[in-house]
N, C-alpha and C positions, 0 to 999 in steps of 0.2 A: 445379490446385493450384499457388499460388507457392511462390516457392525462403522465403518467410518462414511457411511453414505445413507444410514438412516436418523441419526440425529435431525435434533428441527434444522440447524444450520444449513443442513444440507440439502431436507427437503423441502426446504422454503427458503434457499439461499439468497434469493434477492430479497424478497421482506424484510427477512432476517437480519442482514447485512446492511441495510438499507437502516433500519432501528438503531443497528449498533454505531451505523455513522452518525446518525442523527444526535446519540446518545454522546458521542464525541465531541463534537460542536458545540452539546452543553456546558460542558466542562472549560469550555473555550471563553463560553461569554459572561466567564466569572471571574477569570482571570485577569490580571495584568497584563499587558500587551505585551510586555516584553516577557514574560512566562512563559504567554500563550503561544512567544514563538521560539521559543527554545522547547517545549512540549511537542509543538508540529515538526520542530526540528529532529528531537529526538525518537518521535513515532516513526517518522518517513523513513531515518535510516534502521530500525527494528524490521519495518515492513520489506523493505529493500533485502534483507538477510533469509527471508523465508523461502524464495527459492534454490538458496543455497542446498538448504537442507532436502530438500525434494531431491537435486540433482544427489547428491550423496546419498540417500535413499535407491536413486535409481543406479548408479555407482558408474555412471558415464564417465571419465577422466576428462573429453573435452565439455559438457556439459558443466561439470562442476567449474572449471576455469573459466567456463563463460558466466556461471551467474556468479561468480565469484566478482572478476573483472565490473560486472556491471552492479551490483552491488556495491562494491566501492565508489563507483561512479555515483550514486545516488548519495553515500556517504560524502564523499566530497561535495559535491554539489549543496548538500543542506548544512555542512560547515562554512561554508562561504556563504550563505543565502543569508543565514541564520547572521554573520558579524557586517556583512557586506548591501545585504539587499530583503530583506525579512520577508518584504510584500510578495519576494516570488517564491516563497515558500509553497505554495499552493500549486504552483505550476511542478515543484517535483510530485504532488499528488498525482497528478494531470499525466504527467510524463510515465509512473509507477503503472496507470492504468494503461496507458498505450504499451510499455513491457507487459502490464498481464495478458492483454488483449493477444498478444503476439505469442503467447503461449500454448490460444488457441488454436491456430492454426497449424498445418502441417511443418512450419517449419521447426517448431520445438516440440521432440517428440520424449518429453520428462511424466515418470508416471509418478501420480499427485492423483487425490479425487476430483473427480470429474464437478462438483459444484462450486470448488475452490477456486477459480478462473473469473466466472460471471461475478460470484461475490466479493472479490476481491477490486476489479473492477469496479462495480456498484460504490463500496463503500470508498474505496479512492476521488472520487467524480465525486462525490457528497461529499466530502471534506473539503476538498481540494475547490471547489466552489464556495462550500461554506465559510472556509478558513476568509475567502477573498471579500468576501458580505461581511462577517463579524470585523477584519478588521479594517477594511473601509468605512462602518460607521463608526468605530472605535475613536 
């Protein structure tokens, strides 16, 4: 086991993850609505860039183009949401966790720690729901 797979994040990655999303959403229902969604705006396209770095880690050339490409995609998507359509801000949570999901499986084969997948998931599902509750009663 490496020194980046025994932290608690790692070995309690859904709790953990689960907290820090929670811990997110705080910060949301303090906000001004119109913060709160340029905030979700600009977490989603940060999260969207981290498997950049994985892929140039692993030093794939198509690998990198590909999360490169879709990472953009997420970036665009939450520039337009964000001036255009704010409430579907959540849905690129939504969307972020179906890319992490797909990570797991055989067809992306990027070496990344092995807890970084489920938590990432986890905590996207929790925002990306929570963001849609805080600001529907907002």
């Amino acid at each position: 086991m490496s020194d980046t797979d025994t932290h608690i994040l790692a070995t309690h990655a859904i709790p953990a993850w689960s907290v820090i999303g929670l811990g997110s959403l705080a910060v949301h229902l303090v906000l001004p609505i119109d913060v709160s969604h340029a905030l979700a705006a600009l977490v989603l396209t940060l999260i969207a860039g981290v498997y950049i770095g994985f892929a140039v880690n692993d030093g794939k050339i198509s690998r990198i183009a590909t999360e490169s490409l879709v990472a953009i995609t997420f970036v665009m998507f939450a520039v337009w949401a964000l001036f255009d359509a704010p409430m579907l801000l959540p849905l690129g949570y939504i969307g972020h966790a179906v890319w992490d999901f797909l990570h797991h499986t055989p067809l992306f084969n990027v070496r990344m720690p092995k807890w970084y997948v489920p938590a990432c998931v986890v905590y996207d599902v929790i925002v990306g729901l929570g963001l849609w509750a805080i600001w529907l009663i907002h």
